[in-house]
C-alpha positions, 0 to 999 in steps of 0.5 A: 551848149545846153546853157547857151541854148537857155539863155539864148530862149530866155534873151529871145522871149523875155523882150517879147514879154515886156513888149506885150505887156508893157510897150505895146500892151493894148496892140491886137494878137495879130501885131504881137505875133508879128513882132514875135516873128523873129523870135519864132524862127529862133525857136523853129531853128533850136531843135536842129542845134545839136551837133548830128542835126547841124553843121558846126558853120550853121550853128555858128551863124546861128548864133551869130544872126541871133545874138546880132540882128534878133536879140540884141536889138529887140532886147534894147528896145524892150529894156529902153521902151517900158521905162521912155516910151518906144519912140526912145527905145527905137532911137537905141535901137538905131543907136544899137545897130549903127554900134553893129554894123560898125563891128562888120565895116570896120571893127574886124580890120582894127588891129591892136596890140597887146603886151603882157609880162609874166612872171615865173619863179623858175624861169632860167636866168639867161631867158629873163626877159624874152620876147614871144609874140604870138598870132593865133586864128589868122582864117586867111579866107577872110581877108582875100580882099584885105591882103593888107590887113595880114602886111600890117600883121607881120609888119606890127609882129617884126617890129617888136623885135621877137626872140621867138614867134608862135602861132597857135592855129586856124590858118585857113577857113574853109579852103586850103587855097584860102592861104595860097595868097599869103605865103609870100606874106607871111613868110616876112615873119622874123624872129631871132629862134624862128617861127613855131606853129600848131594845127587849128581845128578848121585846119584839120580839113586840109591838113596835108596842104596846110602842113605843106603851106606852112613849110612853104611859108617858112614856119616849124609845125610842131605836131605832138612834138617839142623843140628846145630853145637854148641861151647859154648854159641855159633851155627851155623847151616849146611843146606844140600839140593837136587839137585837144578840147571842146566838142564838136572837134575830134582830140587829136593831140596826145601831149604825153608822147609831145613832152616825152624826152624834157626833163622834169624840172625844164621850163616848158611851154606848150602851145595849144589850140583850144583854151579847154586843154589847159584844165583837161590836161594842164593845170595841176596835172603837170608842171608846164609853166606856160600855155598859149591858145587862141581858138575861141576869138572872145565869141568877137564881141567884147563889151567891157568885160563882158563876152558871149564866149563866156557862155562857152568857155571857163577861159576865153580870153587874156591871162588866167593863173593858178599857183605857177601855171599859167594860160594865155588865150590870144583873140585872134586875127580874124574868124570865119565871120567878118564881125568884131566888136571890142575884140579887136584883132591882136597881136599878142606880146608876152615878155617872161620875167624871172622872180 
């Protein structure tokens, strides 16, 4: 948190610097202060950042109004400016800003789809090419007035034709009724071994009703527990844990007693909703093949190759390997902020191959 908080002042100040120095170097005090204002209030607000002084959801939006509408487009016209003059930099400054709100009309309700293969030398052979889809941080709350978006949700996941479907967290926002709405929805989900589920961290809050939604809706909640999924003389066993990583979350999960009773040398795949858990507790600690997150929706901006979440996360989006294992974190569907740009809502496809 400490290094975002840095880079976040340096990404603040340095276009103020260039705009003082460079741009507009002959302006009056009175009009570098003015336009400095909204890097004063970035300042103002980064004593309260810590998590005692300040609410998760205020941290977050926080980040968001300062990346969106402060730092970004002040850094565009310092950088464009001292080289062509601040009429061209506030022609990128538009340009930049129509770029935005395009990610708060329309970018947060473009659904794609992704496909991955994976490959593992020790997949049982009667699984070798079996089709996992996974949804992760649904946050219904957002899309109350776009039930639509969660039809095309289900409609895009059925139409691959699953053997199995797991959602990895994050059903709700705020509000267990946030999801009321959506059960009769998502209840059309369909797969040939059904529809497994996890606890997000902002379904903590409503647990007793979201475990009850999710029994309405049809799904198994794996809570610290595993199933097997059989073909043939062959298994594979999908483990589903609490919320284990970063702060400000509390670890509940307790992979230990969720894997208790698999064989050691059985093809495993945990689900788990925080991509950090995967290096606290997987990789090279045990020998679970596969891990699925979500959590960390790539910070929803996505330019090139670069993300915000990159800031937070070691992992944060796509597929990340070491040796036989393997991790998996899924963007998402939506966000407690109606905001995406390049990281467009997904819906993920995983097919396993055997070597």
């Amino acid at each position: 948190m400490r290094k975002l908080l840095i880079i976040i002042l340096l990404f603040s100040i340095v276009p103020d610097l260039i705009i003082w120095l460079s741009v507009f170097p002959s302006l009056d005090i009175g009009w570098k202060l003015l336009i400095s204002a909204p890097t004063l209030l970035v300042l103002c607000m980064v004593p309260g950042f810590d998590k005692k002084r300040l609410s998760y959801l205020l941290r977050k939006l926080f980040f968001f109004s300062s990346m969106i509408l402060l730092i970004i487009p002040k850094l565009v016209f310092a950088l464009v400016a001292w080289p062509f003059g601040w009429m061209t930099g506030l022609i990128a400054v538009v340009f930049v800003l129509i770029v935005l709100f395009y990610g708060f009309i329309r970018g947060w309700l473009r659904l794609t789809l992704k496909e991955e293969v994976m490959t593992f030398r020790d997949l049982p052979e009667s699984f070798d090419g079996y089709k996992i889809v996974q949804i992760s941080d649904l946050h219904l709350g957002s899309f109350t007035r776009h039930p639509e978006m969660i039809e095309r949700v289900v409609t895009l996941a059925n139409e691959q034709h699953p053997d199995l479907i797991v959602f990895t967290g994050d059903l709700v926002n705020y509000k267990a009724e946030e999801a009321e709405p959506f059960i009769n929805i998502l209840s059309g989900l369909h797969a040939k071994d059904g529809v497994l589920s996890i606890i997000g961290n902002h379904d903590y809050y409503f647990l007793r009703q979201v475990k009850e939604q999710e029994r309405k809706i049809g799904w198994k909640l794996l809570f610290n527990e595993h199933v097997k999924v059989c073909r043939d003389e062959h298994t594979i066993y999908i483990i589903g844990v609490e919320q284990i990583g970063k702060p400000p979350f509390e670890p509940k999960g307790q992979l230990g007693k969720a894997m208790k009773g698999i064989p050691n040398d059985a093809f495993k795949i945990l689900l788990s909703h925080d991509p950090t858990h995967w290096r606290l507790e997987v990789c090279g600690k045990n020998d679970i093949q596969l891990t699925l997150s979500g959590h960390t929706h790539a910070a929803q901006m996505l330019i090139g190759k670069f993300s915000p979440a990159r800031l937070i996360y070691k992992e944060w989006g796509g597929k990340y390997e070491k040796e036989n294992q393997t991790l998996y974190v899924s963007l998402g569907i939506g966000g407690t902020i109606c905001f995406r740009l390049g990281a467009w809502p997904e819906v993920n496809v995983i097919t396993l191959k055997r070597t």
